[in-house]
C-alpha positions in Angstrom: 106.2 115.8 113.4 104.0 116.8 110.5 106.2 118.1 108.0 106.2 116.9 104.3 109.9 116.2 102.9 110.1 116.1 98.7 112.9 114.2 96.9 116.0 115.4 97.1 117.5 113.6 94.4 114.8 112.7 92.1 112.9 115.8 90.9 108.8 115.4 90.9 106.3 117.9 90.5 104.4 116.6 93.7 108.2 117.4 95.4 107.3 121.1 95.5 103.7 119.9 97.9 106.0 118.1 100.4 108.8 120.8 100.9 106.9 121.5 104.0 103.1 121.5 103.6 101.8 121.3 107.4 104.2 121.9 110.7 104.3 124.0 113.8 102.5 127.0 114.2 104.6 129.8 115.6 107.6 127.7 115.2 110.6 128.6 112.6 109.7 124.8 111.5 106.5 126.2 109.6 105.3 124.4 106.5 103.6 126.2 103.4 100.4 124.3 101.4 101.7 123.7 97.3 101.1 126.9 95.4 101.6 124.9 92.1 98.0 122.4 92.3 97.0 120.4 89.3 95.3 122.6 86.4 93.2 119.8 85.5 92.0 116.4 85.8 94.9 114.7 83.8 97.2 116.3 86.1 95.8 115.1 89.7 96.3 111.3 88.7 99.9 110.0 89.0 101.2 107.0 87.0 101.0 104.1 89.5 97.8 106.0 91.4 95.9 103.0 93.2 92.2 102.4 93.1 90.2 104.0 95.9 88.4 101.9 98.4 86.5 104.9 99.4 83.7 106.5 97.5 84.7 110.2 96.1 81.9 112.0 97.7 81.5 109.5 100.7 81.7 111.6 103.9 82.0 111.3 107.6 79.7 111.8 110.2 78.2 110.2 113.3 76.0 107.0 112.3 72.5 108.2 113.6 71.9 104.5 115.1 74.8 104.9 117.2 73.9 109.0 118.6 73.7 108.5 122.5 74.9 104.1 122.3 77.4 102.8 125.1 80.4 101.0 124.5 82.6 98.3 126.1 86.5 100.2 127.2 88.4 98.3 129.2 89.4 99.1 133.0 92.4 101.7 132.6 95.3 99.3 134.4 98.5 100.8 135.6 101.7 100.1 132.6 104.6 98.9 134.4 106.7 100.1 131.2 106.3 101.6 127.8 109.7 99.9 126.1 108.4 100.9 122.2 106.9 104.4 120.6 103.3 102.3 120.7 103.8 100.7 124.1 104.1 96.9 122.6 105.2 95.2 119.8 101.6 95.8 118.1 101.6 99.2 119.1 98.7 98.6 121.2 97.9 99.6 125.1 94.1 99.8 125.1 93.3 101.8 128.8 95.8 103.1 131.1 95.4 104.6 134.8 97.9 107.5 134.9 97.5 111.3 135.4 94.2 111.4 137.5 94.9 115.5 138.4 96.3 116.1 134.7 98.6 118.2 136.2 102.0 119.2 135.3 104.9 117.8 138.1 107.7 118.7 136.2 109.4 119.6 133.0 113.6 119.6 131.7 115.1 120.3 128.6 117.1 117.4 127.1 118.7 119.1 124.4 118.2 120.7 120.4 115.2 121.7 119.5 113.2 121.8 116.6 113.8 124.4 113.8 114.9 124.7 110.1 117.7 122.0 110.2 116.6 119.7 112.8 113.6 117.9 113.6 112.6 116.2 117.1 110.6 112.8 116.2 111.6 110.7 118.4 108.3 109.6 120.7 109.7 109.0 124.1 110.1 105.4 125.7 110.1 104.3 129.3 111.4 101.4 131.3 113.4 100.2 134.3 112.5 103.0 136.2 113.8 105.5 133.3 112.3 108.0 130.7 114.4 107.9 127.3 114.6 110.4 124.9 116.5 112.3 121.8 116.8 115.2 120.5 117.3 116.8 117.5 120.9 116.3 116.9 120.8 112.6 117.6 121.3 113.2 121.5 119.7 110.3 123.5 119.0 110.7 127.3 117.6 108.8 130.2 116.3 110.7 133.0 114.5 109.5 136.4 111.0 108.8 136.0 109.9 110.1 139.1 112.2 113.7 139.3 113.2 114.2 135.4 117.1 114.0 137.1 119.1 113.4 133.7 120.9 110.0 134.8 122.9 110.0 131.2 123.0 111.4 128.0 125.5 110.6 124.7 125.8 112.2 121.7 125.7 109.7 118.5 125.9 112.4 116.0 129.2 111.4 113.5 131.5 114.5 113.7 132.5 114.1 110.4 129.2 114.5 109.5 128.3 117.5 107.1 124.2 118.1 108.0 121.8 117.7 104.6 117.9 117.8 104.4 117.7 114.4 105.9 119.9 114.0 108.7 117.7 114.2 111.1 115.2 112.0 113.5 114.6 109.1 114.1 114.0 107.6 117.5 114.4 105.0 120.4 113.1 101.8 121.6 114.2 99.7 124.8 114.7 95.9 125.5 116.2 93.4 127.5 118.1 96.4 129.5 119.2 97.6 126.5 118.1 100.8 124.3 117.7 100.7 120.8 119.0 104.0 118.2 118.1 104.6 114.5 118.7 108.2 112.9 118.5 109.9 109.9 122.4 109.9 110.7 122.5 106.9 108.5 123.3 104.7 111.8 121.4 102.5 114.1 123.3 101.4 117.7 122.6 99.6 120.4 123.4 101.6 124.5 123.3 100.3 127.3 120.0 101.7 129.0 121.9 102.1 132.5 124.8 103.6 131.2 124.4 104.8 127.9 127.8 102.5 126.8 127.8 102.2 123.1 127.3 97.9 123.0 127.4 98.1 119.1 126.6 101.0 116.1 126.1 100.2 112.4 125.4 102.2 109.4 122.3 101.9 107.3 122.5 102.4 103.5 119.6 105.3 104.3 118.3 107.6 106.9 116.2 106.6 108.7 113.0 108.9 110.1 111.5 106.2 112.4 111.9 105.1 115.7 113.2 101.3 115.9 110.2 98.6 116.6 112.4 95.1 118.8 111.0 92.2 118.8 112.0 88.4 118.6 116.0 89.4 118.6 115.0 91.5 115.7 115.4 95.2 115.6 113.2 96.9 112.5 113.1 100.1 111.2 112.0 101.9 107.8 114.1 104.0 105.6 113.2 106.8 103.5 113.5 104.5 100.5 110.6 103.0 101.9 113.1 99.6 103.2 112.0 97.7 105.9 115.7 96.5 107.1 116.3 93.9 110.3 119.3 94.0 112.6 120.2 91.3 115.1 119.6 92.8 118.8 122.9 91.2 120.2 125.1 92.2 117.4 124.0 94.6 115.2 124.3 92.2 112.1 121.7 92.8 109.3 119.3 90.6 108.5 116.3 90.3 105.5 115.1 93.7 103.9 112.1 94.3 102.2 111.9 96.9 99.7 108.4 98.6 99.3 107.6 100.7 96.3 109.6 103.7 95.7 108.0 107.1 96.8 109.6 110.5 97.4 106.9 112.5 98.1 106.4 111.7 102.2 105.5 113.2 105.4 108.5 114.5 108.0 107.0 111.9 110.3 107.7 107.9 109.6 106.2 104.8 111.3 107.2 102.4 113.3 106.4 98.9 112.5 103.6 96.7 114.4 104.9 92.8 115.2 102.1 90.4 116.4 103.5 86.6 117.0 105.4 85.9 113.3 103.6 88.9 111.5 105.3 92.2 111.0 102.7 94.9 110.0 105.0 97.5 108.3 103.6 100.7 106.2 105.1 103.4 103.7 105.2 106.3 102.3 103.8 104.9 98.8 100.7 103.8 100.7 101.5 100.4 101.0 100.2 98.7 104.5 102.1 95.5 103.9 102.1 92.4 106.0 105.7 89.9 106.4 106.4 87.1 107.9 109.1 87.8 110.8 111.2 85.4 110.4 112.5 85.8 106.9 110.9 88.9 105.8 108.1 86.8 102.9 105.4 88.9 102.4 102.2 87.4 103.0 99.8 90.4 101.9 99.8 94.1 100.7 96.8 96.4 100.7 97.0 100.3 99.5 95.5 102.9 101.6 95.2 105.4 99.2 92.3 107.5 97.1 92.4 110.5 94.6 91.1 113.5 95.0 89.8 116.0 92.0 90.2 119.1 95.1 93.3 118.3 96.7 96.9 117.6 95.3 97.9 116.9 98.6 95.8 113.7 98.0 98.6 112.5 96.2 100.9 112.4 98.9 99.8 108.3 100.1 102.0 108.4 103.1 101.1 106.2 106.0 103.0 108.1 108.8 101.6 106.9 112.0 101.8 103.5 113.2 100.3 100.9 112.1 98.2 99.0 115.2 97.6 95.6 115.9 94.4 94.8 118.3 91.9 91.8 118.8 93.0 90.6 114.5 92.7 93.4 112.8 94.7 96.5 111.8 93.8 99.7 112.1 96.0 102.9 110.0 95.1 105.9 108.6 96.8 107.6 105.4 97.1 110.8 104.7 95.9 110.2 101.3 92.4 110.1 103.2 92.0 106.4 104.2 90.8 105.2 107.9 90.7 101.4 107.3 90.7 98.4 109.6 92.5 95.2 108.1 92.0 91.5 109.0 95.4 90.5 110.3 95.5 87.2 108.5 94.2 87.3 105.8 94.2 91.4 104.2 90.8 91.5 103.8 89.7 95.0 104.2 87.1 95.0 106.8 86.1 98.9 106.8 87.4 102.1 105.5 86.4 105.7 106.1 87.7 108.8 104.3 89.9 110.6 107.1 92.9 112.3 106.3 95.6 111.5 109.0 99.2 111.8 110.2 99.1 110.0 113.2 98.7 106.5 115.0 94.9 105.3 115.6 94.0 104.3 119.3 91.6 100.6 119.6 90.2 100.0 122.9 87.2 97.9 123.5 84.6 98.1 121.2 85.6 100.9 119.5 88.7 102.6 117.8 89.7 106.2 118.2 91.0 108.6 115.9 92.7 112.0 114.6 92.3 113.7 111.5 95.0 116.2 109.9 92.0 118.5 110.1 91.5 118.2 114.0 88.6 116.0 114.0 88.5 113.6 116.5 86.8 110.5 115.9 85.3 107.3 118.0 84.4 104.5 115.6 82.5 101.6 116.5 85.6 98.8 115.8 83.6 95.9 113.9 81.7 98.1 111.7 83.3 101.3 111.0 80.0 103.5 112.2 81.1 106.5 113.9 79.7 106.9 117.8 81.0 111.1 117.6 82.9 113.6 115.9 84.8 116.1 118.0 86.3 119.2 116.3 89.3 120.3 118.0 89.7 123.5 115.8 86.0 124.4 115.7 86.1 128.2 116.1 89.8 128.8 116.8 91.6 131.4 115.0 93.4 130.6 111.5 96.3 132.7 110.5 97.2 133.2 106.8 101.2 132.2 105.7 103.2 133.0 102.6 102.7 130.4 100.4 106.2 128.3 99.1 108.8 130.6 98.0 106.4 133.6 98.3 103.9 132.9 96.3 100.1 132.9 97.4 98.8 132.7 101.0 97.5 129.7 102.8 95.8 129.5 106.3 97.0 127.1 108.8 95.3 125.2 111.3 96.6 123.3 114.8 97.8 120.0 113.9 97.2 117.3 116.9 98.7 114.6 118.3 97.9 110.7 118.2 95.9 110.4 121.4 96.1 108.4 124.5 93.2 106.7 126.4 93.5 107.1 130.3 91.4 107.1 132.8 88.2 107.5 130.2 89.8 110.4 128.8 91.2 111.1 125.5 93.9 112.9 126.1 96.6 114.7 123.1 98.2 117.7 122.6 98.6 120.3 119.3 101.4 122.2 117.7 100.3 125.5 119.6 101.1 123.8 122.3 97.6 123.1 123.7 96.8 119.8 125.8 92.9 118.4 125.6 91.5 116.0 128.0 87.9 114.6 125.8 85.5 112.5 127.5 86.0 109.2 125.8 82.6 108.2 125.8 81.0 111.3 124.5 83.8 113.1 122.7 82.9 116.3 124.9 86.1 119.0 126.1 86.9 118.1 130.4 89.4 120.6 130.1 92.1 121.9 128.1 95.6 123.8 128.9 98.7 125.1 127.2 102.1 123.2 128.0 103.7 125.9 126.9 105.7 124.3 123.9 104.4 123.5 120.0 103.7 119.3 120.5 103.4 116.8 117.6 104.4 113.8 119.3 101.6 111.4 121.3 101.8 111.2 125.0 103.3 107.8 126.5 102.4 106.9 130.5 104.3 104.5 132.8 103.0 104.2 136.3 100.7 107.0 136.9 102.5 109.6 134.8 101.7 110.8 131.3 104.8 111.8 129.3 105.1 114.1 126.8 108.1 115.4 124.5 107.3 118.9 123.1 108.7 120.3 119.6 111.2 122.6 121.9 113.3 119.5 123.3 111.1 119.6 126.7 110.3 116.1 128.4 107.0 117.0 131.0 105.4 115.0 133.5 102.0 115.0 133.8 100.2 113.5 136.7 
C-alpha cells in the first residue's frame, strides 16, 4: 500500500504531504500530491535533514559498458513454503519455478477491502499446504493452496474498539505450525495455523503497520513510532525494544525486518537502515538513506517502506527519499547508491539486483557495482488522469504505482494499482506479456510450489499458474 499517513498527534507542515500523496487509482483510497510545497530553499531542509550520499543532479540510466552484457541468475527451484512476507528471514528467495502459463486458476474473496477507513497490507504467506491472509479489519484466513477452499478464518478486531486513522494493517507471518498476527489494532497474537485457536494475544504500546518478521524464538515488528519491539514466540512475552528516531511523516506501507544469523536488519520511517544484534537488541551500525531535493517536498518524506533484503553480505533498500543503496552487512559501509525513489522491497538474484521505482521504472543493476544493465518504463505512454489536489486545492496527475517484483522462471513478474499484471524478460527488461487481474494491486506476489500468489487491494487472494 502506497499511501502517506501524517502525524496525528504532532502537527508538522510536511503532515499535510503525507495525508495521502500516492494510492490506488480508481479506488476510493486515492491519495492527493501536497498543494502547500516549500517557497524557498530555507523551507525544503528540515532540522535533523541527513547528508546526501547521492549527487543532486546525479541521474540514472543504463551504464553503456553494460548495453547488451549477460549475467549469472540462478536456476528458478521450486519453494516448498513462503512462511514470511520476503520468503526468509533475510527476505531473500533469489529464482523460483512457479507459474509457467501465467494464468489465472482461481480467485476468492477473504474479506474487507480497501477504502477510506481501512487498508489491506498484509503480503500473503504460505505453508503447510495453506495460503494465509488478512484483511482489512484484522480478519486472518487460511485457505487451501491448491483450491482457495477457506479452511478457517477469525476475526482479531477488539469489539470495544472505536476505529481512528491508524487502526488498520498490519500483517502475518508463519512458524513452527504456528501463525504470527501484528495490527494496527495495537495487538500482536499468536493462532494456531491449523485451526486458527488464539495460543496467546498481547497488546503493543503502538500500531503497528507491518507484518511480523520470526526468527530465533523471536517475533519482531515495527511500530509507527519507529520501535523495533521483540515478543517471545511461545509466550508472547516482550523482550528488547529499540527506539529509532522519531518521524511522523511516513508512508501507509511499513517494513518488515530482515534477520541473517545474529544480525537484525530493521529500517524506518526517519530513514534510518539500522543494523542490531538479535540477541539483545545492541546496535551495531546505522546508515541514513536519505537526500534533499530543491524540486520535490516529497523528498522529505525519508521513509524506507519496503523490506530491507539480506543476500550474498550486503543489503539492498531503497527510500523514498530517493536512495537505491547496497550495504556491507558487517560492517555499514555503503558499497553503492543510486538516486531511485521507491516504496517497495528490491529483488537480488545472481549477479544482479532488481528494482522498482515510485515512478514505474524498473531497474536491473549489476549487484557489486551499482551500473545499471536496463531501464524498463512501465508507465511509458499510458494515460495520466488529473485529481483534485488536498482539500480541493490544485490538480495533480497520477501515475500507476507497482508492486515489488518477483523473479520466476526468468521473468520479472509484478502487478500495479490499475490492477495490471507484467511479466518482463529478466534479462533484457523487455514486456512478455501483460494482463489485468481485475483488482487495484500494491502488494508483491509470493509463490509456493508452482503457484504465484497474489492479494489485490479489493480483499481477493488469486492463483496464478
Amino acid at each position: 500500500m502506497i499511501l502517506m499517513q501524517g502525524a496525528t498527534r504532532r502537527p508538522r507542515a510536511i503532515a499535510a504531504v503525507c495525508v495521502a500523496a500516492l494510492a490506488l487509482t480508481g479506488c476510493s483510497t486515492i491519495g492527493k500530491l501536497n498543494p502547500f510545497a516549500p517557497k524557498d530553499e530555507a523551507d525544503s531542509v528540515a532540522e535533523g535533514t541527513r547528508i546526501s550520499i547521492v549527487a543532486a543532479d546525479q541521474t540514472l540510466e543504463p551504464a553503456e559498458a553494460l548495453k547488451g552484457a549477460d549475467f549469472f541468475l540462478p536456476a528458478p527451484t521450486t519453494v516448498a513454503e513462503w512462511p514470511l512476507p520476503g520468503g526468509t528471514p533475510e527476505q531473500s528467495v533469489e529464482h523460483v519455478d512457479a507459474a509457467p502459463n501465467l494464468s489465472i486458476a482461481w480467485r476468492r474473496g477473504f474479506g474487507e477491502g480497501s477504502d477510506r477507513g481501512k487498508h489491506v497490507t498484509a503480503p500473503p504467506v504460505a505453508a503447510a499446504g495453506k495460503v494465509f491472509v488478512m484483511d482489512g479489519e484484522a480478519r486472518v484466513s487460511a485457505h487451501d493452496a491448491q483450491s482457495g477452499a477457506e479452511v478457517w478464518s477469525v476475526n482479531l478486531r477488539p469489539n470495544d474498539n472505536k476505529r481512528d486513522k491508524e487502526a488498520f494493517g498490519g500483517g502475518v507471518a508463519y512458524a513452527d505450525g504456528k501463525l504470527y498476527v501484528s495490527s494496527g489494532y495495537q495487538f500482536v497474537a499468536q493462532l494456531d495455523a491449523g485451526t486458527g485457536a488464539l495460543g496467546w494475544r498481547t497488546r503493543t504500546e503502538q500500531p503497528i503497520h507491518a507484518a511480523p518478521t520470526v526468527s530465533g524464538g523471536r517475533v519482531m515488528v515495527v511500530a509507527i513510532d519507529n520501535t523495533l519491539a521483540t515478543y517471545d514466540a511461545a509466550t508472547g512475552e516482550a523482550g528488547w525494544t529499540y527506539q529509532a528516531l522519531s518521524e511522523p511523516a511516513r508512508i501507509l506501507a511499513a517494513s518488515s525486518p530482515a534477520v541473517s544469523g545474529d544480525t537484525v536488519i530493521a529500517s524506518f520511517s526517519s530513514g534510518e537502515l539500522v543494523a542490531l544484534r538479535a540477541a539483545n537488541g545492541n546496535d551495531l551500525w546505522n546508515e541514513a538513506l536519505s537526500r534533499a531535493s530543491r524540486t520535490s517536498a516529497l523528498s522529505e518524506i525519508r521513509d524506507i517502506p519496503g523490506r530491507p533484503v539480506i543476500y550474498q553480505g550486503d543489503v539492498f533498500a531503497v527510500s523514498h527519499s530517493g536512495v537505491f543503496a547496497a550495504t556491507d552487512l558487517r560492517t555499514g559501509q555503503a558499497r553503492w547508491s543510486l538516486p531511485m525513489v521507491g516504496v517497495t522491497t528490491p529483488w537480488p538474484a545472481g549477479d544482479v539486483v532488481f528494482a522498482v521505482s515510485k515512478t514505474g521504472q524498473v531497474v536491473c543493476v549489476a549487484r557489486e557495482s551499482g551500473q545499471v544493465y536496463w531501464i524498463q518504463d512501465l508507465n511509458a505512454g499510458r494515460k495520466t488522469r488529473k485529481q483534485g489536489g488536498f482539500l480541493g486545492v490544485g490538480a495533480v496527475v497520477t501515475r500507476p504505482v507497482w508492486s515489488s517484483p518477483i523473479l520466476a522462471n526468468n521473468r520479472l513478474i509484478l502487478a500495479d494499482s490499475t490492477g495490471q499484471l507484467v511479466s518482463l524478460n529478466a534479462k533484457t527488461g523487455a514486456v512478455e506479456r501483460k494482463f489485468n487481474l481485475g483488482a487495484p494491486t500494491l502488494l508483491g506476489p509470493i509463490a509456493m510450489g508452482g503457484t504465484i500468489y497474489v492479494v489485490t487491494d479489493k480483499a481477493q487472494l488469486i492463483a496464478l499458474r
